[in-house]
C-alpha positions as CSV (number, residue, x, y, z in Angstrom):
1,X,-130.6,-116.4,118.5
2,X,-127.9,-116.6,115.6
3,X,-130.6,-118.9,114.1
4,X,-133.3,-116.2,114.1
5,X,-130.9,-114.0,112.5
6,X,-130.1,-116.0,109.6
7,X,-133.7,-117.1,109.2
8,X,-134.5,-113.2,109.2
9,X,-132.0,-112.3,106.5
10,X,-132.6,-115.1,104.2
11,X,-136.8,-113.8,104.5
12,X,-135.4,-110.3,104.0
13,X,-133.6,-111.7,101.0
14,X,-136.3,-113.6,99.2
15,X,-138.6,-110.7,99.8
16,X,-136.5,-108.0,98.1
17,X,-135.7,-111.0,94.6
18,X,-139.8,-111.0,94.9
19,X,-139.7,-107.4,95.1
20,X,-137.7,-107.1,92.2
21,X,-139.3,-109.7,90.3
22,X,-142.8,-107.9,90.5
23,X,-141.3,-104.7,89.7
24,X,-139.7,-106.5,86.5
25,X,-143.1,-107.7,85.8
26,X,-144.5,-104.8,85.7
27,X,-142.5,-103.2,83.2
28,X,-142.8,-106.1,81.1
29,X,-146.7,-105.7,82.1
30,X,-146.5,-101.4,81.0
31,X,-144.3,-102.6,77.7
32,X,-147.0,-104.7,76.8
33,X,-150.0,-102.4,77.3
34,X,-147.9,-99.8,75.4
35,X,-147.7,-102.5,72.6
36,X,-151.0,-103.2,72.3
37,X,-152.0,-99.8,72.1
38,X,-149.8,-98.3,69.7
39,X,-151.2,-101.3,67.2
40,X,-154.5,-100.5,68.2
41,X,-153.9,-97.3,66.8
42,X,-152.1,-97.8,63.9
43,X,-155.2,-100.4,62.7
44,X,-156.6,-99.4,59.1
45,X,-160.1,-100.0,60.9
46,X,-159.7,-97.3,63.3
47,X,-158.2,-95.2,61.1
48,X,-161.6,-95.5,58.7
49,X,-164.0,-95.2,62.1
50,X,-161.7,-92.0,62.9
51,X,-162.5,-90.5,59.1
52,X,-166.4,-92.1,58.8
53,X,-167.0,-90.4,62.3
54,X,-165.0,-86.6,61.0
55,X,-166.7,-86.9,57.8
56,X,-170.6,-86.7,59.7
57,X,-169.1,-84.6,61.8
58,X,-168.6,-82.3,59.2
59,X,-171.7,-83.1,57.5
60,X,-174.0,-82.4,60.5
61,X,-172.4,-79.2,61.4
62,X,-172.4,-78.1,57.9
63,X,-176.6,-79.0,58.2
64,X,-176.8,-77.2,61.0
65,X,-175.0,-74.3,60.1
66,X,-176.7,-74.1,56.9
67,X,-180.2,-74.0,58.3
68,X,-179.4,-71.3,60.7
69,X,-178.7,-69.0,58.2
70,X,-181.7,-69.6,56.2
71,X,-183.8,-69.0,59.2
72,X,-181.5,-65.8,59.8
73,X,-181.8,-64.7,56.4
74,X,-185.3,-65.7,55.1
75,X,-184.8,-63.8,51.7
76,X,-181.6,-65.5,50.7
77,X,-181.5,-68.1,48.5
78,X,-179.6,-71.1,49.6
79,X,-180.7,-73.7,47.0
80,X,-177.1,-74.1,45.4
81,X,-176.0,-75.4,48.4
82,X,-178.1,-78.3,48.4
């Protein structure tokens, strides 16, 4: 019986240092992650896709706006906009 107890604790023991090691893991696993995104973000590249991609934005809604008004207001001219 004292044998099963001993045998018990020692499992109980090795399972909570596993336990603790996964749980270390997976901060080292989150710090990581973070890492990687934070550089991610911070690439020149993206930072050009992120302006490109504003800049048509802009451009389109600009279009858009611009042709609503000259079907609103039919005598206007909107030439110097071109």
């Amino acid at each position: 019986m004292a044998g099963l107890k001993t045998a018990l604790t020692l499992e109980e023991e090795k399972r909570k240092k596993i336990e603790v090691k996964i749980i270390e893991e997976r901060r080292q696993v989150a710090k990581a992650v973070e890492q990687a995104i934070l550089s991610f973000k911070s690439l020149e590249k993206l930072k050009n896709i992120k302006v490109v991609f504003a800049q048509e934005a802009f451009v389109k809604g600009f279009d858009l706006c611009q042709k609503k008004v000259a079907k609103r207001f039919l005598e206007l001219n909107f030439g110097f906009l071109v």
